[in-house]
Each structure stands twice: as C-alpha cells, then as structure tokens.
C-alpha positions in Angstrom: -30.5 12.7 4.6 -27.8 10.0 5.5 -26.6 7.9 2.4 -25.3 4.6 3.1 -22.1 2.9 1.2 -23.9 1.1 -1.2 -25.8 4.5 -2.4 -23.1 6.6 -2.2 -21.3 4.0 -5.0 -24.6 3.8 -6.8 -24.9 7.7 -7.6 -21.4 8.4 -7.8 -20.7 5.4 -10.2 -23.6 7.1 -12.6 -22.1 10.4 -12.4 -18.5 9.5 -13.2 -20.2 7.6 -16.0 -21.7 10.5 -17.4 -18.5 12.6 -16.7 -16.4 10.6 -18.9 -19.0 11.1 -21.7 -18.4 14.4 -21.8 -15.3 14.7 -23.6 -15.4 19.1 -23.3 -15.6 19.2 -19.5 -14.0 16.1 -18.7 -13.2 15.2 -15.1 -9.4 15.9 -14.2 -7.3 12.9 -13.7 -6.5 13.4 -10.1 -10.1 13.7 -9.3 -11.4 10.7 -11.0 -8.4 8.7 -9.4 -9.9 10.0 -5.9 -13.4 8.8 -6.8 -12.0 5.4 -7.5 -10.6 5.1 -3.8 -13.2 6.7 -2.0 -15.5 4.2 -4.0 -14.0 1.3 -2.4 -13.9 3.0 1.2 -17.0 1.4 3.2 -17.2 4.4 5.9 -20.4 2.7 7.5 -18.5 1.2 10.0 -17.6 4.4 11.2 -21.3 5.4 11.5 -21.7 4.6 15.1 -18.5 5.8 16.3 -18.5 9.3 14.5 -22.5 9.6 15.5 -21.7 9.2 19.2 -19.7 13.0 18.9 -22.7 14.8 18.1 -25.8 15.4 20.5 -28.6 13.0 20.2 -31.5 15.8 19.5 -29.7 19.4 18.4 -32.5 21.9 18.7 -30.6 24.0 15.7 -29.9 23.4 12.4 -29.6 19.4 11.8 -25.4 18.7 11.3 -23.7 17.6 8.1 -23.4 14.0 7.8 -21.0 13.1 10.3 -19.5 10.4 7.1 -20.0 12.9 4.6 -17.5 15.3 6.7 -15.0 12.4 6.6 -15.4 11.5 3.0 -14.4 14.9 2.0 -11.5 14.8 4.7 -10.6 12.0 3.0 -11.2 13.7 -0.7 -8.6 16.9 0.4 -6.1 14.9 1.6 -6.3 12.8 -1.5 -5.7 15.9 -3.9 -3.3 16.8 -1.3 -4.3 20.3 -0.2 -2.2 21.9 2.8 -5.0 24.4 3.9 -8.4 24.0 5.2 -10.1 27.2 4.2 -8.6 26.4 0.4 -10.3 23.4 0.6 -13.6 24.6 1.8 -13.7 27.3 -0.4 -13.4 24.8 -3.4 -15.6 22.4 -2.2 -18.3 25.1 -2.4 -17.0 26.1 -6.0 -16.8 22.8 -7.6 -19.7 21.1 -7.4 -18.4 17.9 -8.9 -16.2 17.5 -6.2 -19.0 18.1 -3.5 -20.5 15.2 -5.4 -17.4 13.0 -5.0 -17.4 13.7 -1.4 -21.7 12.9 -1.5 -22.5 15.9 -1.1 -25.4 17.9 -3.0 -24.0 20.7 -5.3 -23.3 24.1 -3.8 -24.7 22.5 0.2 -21.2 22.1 1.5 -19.9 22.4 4.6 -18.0 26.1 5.6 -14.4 25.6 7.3 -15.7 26.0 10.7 -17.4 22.5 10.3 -14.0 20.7 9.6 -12.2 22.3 11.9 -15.4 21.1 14.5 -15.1 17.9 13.3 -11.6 17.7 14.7 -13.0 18.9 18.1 -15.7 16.8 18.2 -13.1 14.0 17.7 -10.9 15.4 20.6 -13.5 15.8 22.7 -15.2 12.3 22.1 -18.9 11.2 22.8 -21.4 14.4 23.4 -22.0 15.7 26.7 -24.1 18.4 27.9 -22.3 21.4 28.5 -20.8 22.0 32.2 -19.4 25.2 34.1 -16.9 23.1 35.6 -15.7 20.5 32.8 -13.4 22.2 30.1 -13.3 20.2 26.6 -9.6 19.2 25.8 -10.2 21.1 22.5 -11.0 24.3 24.9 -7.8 24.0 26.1 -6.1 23.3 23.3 -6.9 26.7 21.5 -5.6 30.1 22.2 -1.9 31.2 23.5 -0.4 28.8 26.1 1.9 30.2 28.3 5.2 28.2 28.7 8.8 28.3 29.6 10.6 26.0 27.4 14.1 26.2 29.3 12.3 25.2 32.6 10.4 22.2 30.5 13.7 21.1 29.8 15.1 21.2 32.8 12.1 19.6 34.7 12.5 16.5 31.9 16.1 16.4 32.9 15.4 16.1 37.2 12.6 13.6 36.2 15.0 11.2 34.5 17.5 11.8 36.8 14.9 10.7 40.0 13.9 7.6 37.9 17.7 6.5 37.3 17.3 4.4 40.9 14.5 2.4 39.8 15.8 1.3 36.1 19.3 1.0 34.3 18.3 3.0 31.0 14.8 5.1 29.8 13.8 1.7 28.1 14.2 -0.6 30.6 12.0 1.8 32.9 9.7 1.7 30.4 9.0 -1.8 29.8 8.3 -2.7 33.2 5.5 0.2 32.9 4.3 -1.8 29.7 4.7 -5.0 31.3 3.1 -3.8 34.4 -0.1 -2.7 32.7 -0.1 -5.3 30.1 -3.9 -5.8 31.0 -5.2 -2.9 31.5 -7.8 -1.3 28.7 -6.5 1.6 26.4 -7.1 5.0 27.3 -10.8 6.6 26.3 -8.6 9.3 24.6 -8.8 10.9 20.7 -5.6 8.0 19.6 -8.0 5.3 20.6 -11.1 6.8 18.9 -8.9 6.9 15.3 -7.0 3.4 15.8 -10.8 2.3 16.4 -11.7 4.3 12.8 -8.7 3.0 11.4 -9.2 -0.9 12.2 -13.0 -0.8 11.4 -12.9 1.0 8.0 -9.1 0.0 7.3 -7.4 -2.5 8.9 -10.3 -5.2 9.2 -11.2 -5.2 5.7 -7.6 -5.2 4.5 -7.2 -8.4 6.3 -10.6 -10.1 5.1 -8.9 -9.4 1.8 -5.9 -11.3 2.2 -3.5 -8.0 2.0 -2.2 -8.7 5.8 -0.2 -12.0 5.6 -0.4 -14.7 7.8 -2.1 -12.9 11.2 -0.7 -15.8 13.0 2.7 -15.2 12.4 2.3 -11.3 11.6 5.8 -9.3 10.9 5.6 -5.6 11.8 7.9 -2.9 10.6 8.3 0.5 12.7 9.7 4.0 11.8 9.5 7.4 13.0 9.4 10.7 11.0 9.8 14.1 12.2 7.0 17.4 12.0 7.8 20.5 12.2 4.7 22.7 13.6 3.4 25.4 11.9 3.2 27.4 15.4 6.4 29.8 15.8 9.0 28.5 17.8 10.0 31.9 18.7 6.5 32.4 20.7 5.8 36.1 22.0 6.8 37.7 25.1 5.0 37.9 28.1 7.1 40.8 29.5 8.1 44.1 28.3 11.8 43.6 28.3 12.2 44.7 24.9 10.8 48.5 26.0 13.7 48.0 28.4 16.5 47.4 25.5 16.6 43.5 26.5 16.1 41.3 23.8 17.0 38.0 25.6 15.1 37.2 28.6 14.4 34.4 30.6 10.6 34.9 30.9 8.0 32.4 29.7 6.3 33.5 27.0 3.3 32.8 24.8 3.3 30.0 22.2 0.3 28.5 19.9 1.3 25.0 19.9 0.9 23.5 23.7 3.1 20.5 22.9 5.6 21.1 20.3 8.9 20.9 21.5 12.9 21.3 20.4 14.1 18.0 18.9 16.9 16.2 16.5 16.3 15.1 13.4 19.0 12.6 12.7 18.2 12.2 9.1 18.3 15.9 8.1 21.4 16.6 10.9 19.2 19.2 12.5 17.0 20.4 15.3 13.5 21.5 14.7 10.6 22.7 16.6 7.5 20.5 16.9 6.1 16.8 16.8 7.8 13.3 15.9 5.1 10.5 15.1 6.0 6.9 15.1 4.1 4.2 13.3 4.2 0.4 12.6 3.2 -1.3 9.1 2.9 -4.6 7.9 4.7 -4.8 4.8 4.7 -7.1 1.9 6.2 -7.6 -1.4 3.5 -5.2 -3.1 1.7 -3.0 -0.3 2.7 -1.3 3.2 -0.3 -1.3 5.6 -0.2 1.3 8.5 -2.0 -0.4 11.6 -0.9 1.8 14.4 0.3 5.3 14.8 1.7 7.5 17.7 2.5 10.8 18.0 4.6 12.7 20.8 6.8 15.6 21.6 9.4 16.7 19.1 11.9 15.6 22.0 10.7 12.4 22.7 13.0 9.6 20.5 11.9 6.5 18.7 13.4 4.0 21.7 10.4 5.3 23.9 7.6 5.5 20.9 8.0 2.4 19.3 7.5 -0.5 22.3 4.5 2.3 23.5 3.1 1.9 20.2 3.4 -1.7 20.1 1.3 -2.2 23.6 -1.2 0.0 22.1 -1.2 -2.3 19.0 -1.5 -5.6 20.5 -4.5 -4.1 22.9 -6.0 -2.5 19.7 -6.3 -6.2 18.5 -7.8 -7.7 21.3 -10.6 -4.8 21.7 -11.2 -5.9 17.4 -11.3 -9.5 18.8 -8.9 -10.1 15.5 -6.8 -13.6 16.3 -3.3 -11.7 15.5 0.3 -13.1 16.9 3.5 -11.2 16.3 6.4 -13.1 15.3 8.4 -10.4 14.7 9.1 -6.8 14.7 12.1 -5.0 11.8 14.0 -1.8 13.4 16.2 0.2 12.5 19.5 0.9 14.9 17.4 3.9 16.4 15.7 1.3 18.8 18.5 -0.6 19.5 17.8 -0.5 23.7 17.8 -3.2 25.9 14.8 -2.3 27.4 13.2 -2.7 23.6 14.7 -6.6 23.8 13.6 -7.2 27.1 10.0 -6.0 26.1 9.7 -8.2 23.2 11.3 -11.2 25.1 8.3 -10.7 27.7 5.9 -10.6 24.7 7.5 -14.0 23.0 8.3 -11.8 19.8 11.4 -12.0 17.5 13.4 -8.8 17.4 15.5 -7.9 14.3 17.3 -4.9 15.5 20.1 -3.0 13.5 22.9 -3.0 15.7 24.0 0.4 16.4 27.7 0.4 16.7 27.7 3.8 19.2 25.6 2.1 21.9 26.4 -0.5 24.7 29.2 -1.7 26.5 32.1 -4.7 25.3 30.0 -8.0 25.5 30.8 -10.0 27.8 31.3 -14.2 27.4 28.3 -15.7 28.1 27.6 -19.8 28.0 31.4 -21.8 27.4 32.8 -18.9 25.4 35.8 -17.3 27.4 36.8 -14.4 24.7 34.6 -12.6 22.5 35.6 -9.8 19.9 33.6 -6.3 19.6 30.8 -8.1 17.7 30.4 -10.8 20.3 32.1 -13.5 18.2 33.9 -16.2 20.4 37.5 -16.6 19.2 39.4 -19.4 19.3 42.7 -20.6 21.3 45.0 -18.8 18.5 42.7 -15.4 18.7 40.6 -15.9 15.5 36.4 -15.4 15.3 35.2 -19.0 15.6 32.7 -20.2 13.2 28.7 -20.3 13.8 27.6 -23.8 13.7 23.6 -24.2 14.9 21.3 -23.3 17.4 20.6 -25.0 20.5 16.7 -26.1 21.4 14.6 -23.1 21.1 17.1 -21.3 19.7 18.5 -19.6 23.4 22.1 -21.0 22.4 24.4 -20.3 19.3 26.8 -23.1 18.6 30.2 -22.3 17.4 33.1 -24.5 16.0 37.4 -24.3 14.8 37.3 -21.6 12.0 39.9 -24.0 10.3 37.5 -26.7 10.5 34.8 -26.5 7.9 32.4 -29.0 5.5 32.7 -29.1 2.3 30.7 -31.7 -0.4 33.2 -34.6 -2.1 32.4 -37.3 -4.0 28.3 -36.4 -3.2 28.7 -36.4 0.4 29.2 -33.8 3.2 33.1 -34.1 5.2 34.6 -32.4 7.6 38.0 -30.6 6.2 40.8 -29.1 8.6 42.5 -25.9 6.7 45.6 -26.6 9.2 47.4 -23.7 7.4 44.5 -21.2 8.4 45.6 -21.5 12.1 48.3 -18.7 13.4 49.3 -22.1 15.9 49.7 -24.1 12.2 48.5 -27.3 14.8 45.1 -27.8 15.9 43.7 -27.7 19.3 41.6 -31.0 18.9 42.9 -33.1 16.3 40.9 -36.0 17.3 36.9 -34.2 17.0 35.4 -33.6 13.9 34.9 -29.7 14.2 36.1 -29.0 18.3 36.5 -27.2 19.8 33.1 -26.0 20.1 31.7 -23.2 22.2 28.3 -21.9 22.8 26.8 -18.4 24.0 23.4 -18.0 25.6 21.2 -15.6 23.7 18.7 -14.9 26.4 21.7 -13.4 28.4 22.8 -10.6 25.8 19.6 -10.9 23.2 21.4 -7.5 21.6 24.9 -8.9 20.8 22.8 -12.9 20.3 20.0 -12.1 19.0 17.7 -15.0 18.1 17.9 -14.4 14.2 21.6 -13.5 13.3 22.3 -10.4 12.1 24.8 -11.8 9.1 22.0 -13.9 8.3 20.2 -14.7 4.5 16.4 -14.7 7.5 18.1 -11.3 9.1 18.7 -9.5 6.4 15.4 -10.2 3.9 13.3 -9.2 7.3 15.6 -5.9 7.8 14.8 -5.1 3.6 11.1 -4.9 4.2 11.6 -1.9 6.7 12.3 0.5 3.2 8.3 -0.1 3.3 7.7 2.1 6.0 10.2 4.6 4.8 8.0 4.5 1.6 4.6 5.3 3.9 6.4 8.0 5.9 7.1 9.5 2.5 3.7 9.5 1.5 2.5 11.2 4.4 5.3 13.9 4.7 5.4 15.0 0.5 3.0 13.4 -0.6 0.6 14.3 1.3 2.2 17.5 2.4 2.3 17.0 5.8 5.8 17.8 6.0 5.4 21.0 5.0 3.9 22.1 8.5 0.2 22.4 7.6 -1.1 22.4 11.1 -0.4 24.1 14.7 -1.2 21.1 17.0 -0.7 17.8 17.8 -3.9 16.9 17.3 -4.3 18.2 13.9 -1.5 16.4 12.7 -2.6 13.3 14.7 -6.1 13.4 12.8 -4.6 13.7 9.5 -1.9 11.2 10.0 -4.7 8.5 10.6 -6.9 9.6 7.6 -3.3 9.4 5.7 -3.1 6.0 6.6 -6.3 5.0 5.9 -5.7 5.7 2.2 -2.8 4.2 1.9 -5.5 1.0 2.5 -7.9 2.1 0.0 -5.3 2.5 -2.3 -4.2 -0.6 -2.2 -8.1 -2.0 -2.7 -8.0 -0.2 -5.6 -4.2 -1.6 -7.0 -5.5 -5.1 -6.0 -8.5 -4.9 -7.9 -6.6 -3.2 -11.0 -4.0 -6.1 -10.7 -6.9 -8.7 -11.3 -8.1 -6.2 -14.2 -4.4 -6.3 -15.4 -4.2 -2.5 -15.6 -2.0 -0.1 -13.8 -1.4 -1.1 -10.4 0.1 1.8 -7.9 -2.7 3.6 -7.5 -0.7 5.7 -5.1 1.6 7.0 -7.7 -1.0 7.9 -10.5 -2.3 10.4 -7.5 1.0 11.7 -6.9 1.6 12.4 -10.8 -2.5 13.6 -10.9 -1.4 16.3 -8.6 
C-alpha cells in the first residue's frame, strides 16, 4: 500500500502526538527533530520518477515503496549514521522509527534493498534484462583492474595534444560549454537526482520565497574534497612479492573505479578519492544547494565549477523555472580566464578572488599607458591614479589625478588639488577639474577589470555570502559524516550528497515556519546537538 504526503503527515502527526504523552518512553530529541523535517518533505513529486526504476508488473514479491525507501534514506542521514547495515538493522529494531520513515512496525526493508535502491538509480528506468547490455551498476561492482601511473600519464599526453587548440584547460573548456550550450543534459544518474532535487527541493523552496529574486539570482560555488573508503593501496595482480619485490609497476586491483590521487589545498595534503563541487544560493538566513557535481579526486575546481553551472542553467530550462543569473561569488580557486570568458558569453557578473600566483603582468588596455601589478593606471609622476566611474555598460573604468580629489564645503561638492601629494609638487593639467583622466577597457582583461571592483563596498558584501557554502560543505562532510569516507564509489557518495542537500531545504521549511512561530530557528543545529 502506497501512502501519499498528506497521509503520511496525518498518521505521523497522531503518533508523535501520542509520543509526547508518554512522558516514560519519550521520543529522543534527535528523532522527533527528524519527524519535523521529513513532515514538511512532500516526496510525491518524486513518485513518478522513482516508479519509472522498477518493472511495471514484478512476478515476485511486490517492492517496498519506492518513497518509503527514500524517506528512510532521508531519516539515516538525518540522525547521521555512516553505515548502511547499522541503519537497517535499527530500522528493523525500532519500530518508532520504521514509523517515522511510514513504514509498518517490524516490515522494514533489509540492507540489500538500499543498497538496490542506489542501483536502480544508476541504472535509471526498468528494462528487461539483456545478454548483451551490462547495467552501469554491474560494472560498477567488484575489483577493477587499473594502473594508476599509466592513468596519469595518459591525462598528462591528453592535455598536452589539446594545448594547440586552447591557451589554458579553461579556455578549452568553455568553448566545449559554449559549443553545446543547446544541447539536452545527459539521461545519466546526476540528471535523475538534480530532477529529485528541483521537484521535491528546489521548486518549492522557491514558491516559498527562500530563493531571492529568480530574476536577478546570485549563485555561490565551492568544492570539498572525499576521501574513498576503497584502499588506495589496491592489491596486486602479480606475484612479485613471492619474488622478494615489493614495488612493482603492475596494475593492480582496486574497489573504487574512479577514485583518484588529488590535493587538498585546505588540509596541505594529497588524498585518495572524489572532489564534489556545488553551487548555492545564499541569503542572510539560509544556503540552498541547487546543483551538485562530482569528479575525480584529480580534477580541480577551475574545470567543475563552469561544468556545473551549464548543467545548472539547462536544469532550469528542463523545470521551465524563469531564472536569470546575475552573478556568480568564487573563491581565487577559479580564478581562470576561461571561467570569465564563459560567464561573459552567458551575460553573468563574475566576482572572482584574485589569486595573486596566477597570470601574467597586465597589460594597458583603453588610454592607460602604465599599470602597476594590480592593474592600476599610474600617473605622469608614477603614483596609482584614482578610480572615478564607469563608462556605459560598465566595459570602461574611468580614472583621474590621485592629487585631485572632491571633497563637501560649505554643502556643496568641489574639486580640491593636494599639490603637495605629487612627487613633481606641480600638476600635469592645472587648467581641468580632475585630468588627467585615463580609462581601461574591462572586456579586454575582465580578470584584472572586472565589472564589479574588487576594492569595492558591491565586491566585497557579494564575496561574504560565499562563507554560506563553506557552511553547507560543512554540513555534508561532519555533519553528516560524509567526510569520514562512508562509501567506496562515486556514485554512493553522489546519491547521498543530493539527499544531503535536499535537507538542508527541509530544514530550512522547518526554521521558516518556527521563525513565524517565534521559536528556535536553526533547525539544522538542534540536529547536530540531537546527535
């Protein structure tokens, strides 16, 4: 028997109800907070989607409600359990939480069923068994055989073979991403969870106001590293070690097919595995995940974060949701041309943290005939001149005479020479109000001239609201434990970082309608301290 949403409220509202009376078996704190956010989750969107994965008329044992098997997805991850089998085993135990997951007591699902229910999203709609199709989830499982020193070293001649066609990685890329701008996403398992994320998450978040303005939407992306819980070490293929070798060059056999040797720049270390990347819209009280990608551990943020913005923007026009970016916030990690380019071709603001170890000396661009290492014009007598205004459309930065400045006398605004600021101790133009004046062209260098400035009040309240996805990447690595390498594959980790994110939108459901209640408001934290 499927149970719709409004049931599922209707019989878990009654038992918490009773719950409560009972003051000697009492429901814990951290289960009664994951009752109130899985009480404002409407999975019936999802119905459909997660339907379509099984077969139409199984000639067995009728399957566990497809929703159900979310819910209490969404119910581990909220107590924040690290291991499957735990969780099943306690589901089974604990009949109270079967209830909270709508489930009847003791009818739970065993292990195998989650762990199919990651398959089944892998492998997407049901088809009849064939001899000669293999299910990516087939071929995910088992021992892979790989070399990782020849993986490197193939990664190396392909970049080298692509240096003809593009200046830089990025550059490369966004032609790819400009190129197939129109072109539908992928039928692939990260278009089947953005889909579960924007119909049970993202939608109703922005029916309720919690999105902003979607006309002049602000996104903030960050990437986080995972560690795998497959060994990096692998085992061998060959018997070298009978022979007293101990280091060989052989492939050898490893249980995550993906997982690769990458830098974590925040730690100052390598490690062996996955790095995700996500955007969030961010305001003064929530951060909202709306997209998420995952790659190789040695794939960098320059190369997630404009891929995961194309998906983004296609994601919205497949929801048919009216959404313009005016602006992206990154960190120095993407500071690429190829990133600028790509958001000059998509008419979107970039505020960038320049990153001081990248790039070339700018060179003058509009009237200016000396710049400094920031890009600063100087003046005749060699000091930074002065930024005055913006040309039309903002693809020119005015600048002035550093000596010449306004000032406010006698209520009005005049122009005031500081003659014995200037090394010369004469000025240049005596006879303009504020000349010389110069001007650079921001579309020529959009990293060194960007169109917001970077010593800016608008640069650097944008550039604040980044510490919001910092906040969700937090939440999903301790929090929610994912850090602490609960799973052996991509897409294990790739599942539970969408379900992650998909709580972080309930949660804030439920601190909006405390907030209205005037009662304690971050949900997210009462979990944390539940736990």
């Amino acid at each position: 028997m499927y149970l719709s949403h409004r049931q599922y409220t209707t019989r878990l509202s009654q038992k918490l109800q009773g719950w409560l009376r009972r003051k000697a078996r009492r429901l814990p704190e951290a289960w009664h907070e994951a009752a109130l956010v899985l009480l404002r989750l409407d999975l019936d969107p999802a119905r459909p989607l997660l339907r379509a994965l099984y077969a139409p008329g199984p000639r067995g044992r009728p399957p566990y409600d497809p929703v159900c098997v979310l819910r209490a997805f969404l119910l581990m991850l909220l107590l924040h359990y690290k291991s499957l089998p735990q969780w099943a085993d306690d589901l089974r135990t604990h009949p109270r939480l079967a209830q909270i997951a709508g489930f009847a007591p003791f009818e739970t699902p065993a292990v195998g069923t989650f762990y199919a229910f990651i398959d089944r999203l892998e492998d997407g709609p049901y088809t009849p068994p064939c001899a000669h199709c293999v299910r990516p989830s087939r071929l995910r499982k088992g021992r892979h055989r790989r070399h990782l020193k020849q993986e490197q070293a193939d990664r190396h001649a392909a970049q080298a073979r692509d240096a003809a066609q593009a200046d830089t990685v990025t550059e490369r890329l966004a032609q790819e991403l400009l190129a197939t701008a129109d072109q539908p996403r992928p039928q692939a398992l990260l278009t089947r969870l953005a889909d579960l994320l924007w119909t049970c998450g993202v939608l109703p978040s922005a029916q309720r106001g919690l999105l902003g303005d979607l006309r002049a939407l602000v996104l903030c992306g960050d990437g986080a590293c995972l560690p795998t819980g497959a060994s990096p070490h692998g085992r061998p293929t060959c018997d070298c070690r009978a022979h007293g070798i101990f280091r060989c060059d052989h492939a050898r056999y490893y249980r995550d097919p993906t997982a690769t040797w990458g830098y974590d720049a925040y730690r100052d270390t390598y490690f062996f595995g996955h790095r995700y990347f996500q955007h969030c819209v961010v305001t003064a009280e929530h951060t909202l995940p709306v997209h998420l990608g995952i790659a190789p551990g040695h794939v960098t943020d320059c190369t997630m974060g404009p891929t995961s913005l194309d998906r983004f923007l296609k994601t919205c026009a497949a929801h048919a949701l009216p959404v313009t970016v005016r602006a992206v916030v990154y960190d120095s990690g993407l500071d690429a041309y190829g990133i600028y380019q790509f958001l000059q071709a998509k008419t979107i603001t970039p505020v960038i943290a320049l990153n001081p170890r990248r790039g070339e000396h700018p060179a003058p661009t509009g009237t200016a005939t000396h710049v400094n290492e920031q890009g600063i014009p100087l003046c005749p007598a060699g000091l930074p001149m002065r930024r005055h205004s913006f040309g039309p459309g903002g693809r020119r930065i005015y600048y002035n005479c550093p000596v010449k400045r306004p000032t406010r006398r006698g209520g009005r605004v005049q122009w005031v020479a500081h003659v014995a600021e200037c090394p010369h101790q004469v000025l240049c133009q005596p006879q303009t109000q504020m000349g010389p004046v110069v001007y650079v062209r921001t579309a020529d260098d959009p990293r060194l001239y960007p169109p917001i400035p970077r010593d800016s009040a608008a640069f650097k309240e944008l550039m604040a609201t980044r510490s919001g996805c910092e906040r969700s990447n937090s939440f999903k690595k301790v929090a929610s434990r994912l850090g602490e390498r609960p799973c052996r594959s991509a897409t294990q980790f790739l599942v539970r970082l969408y379900l992650v994110s998909l709580l972080e939108h309930a949660c804030a459901w439920l601190a909006e309608d405390r907030k209205q209640r005037g009662e304690h408001t971050d949900s997210r934290a009462g979990l944390r301290e539940a736990a």
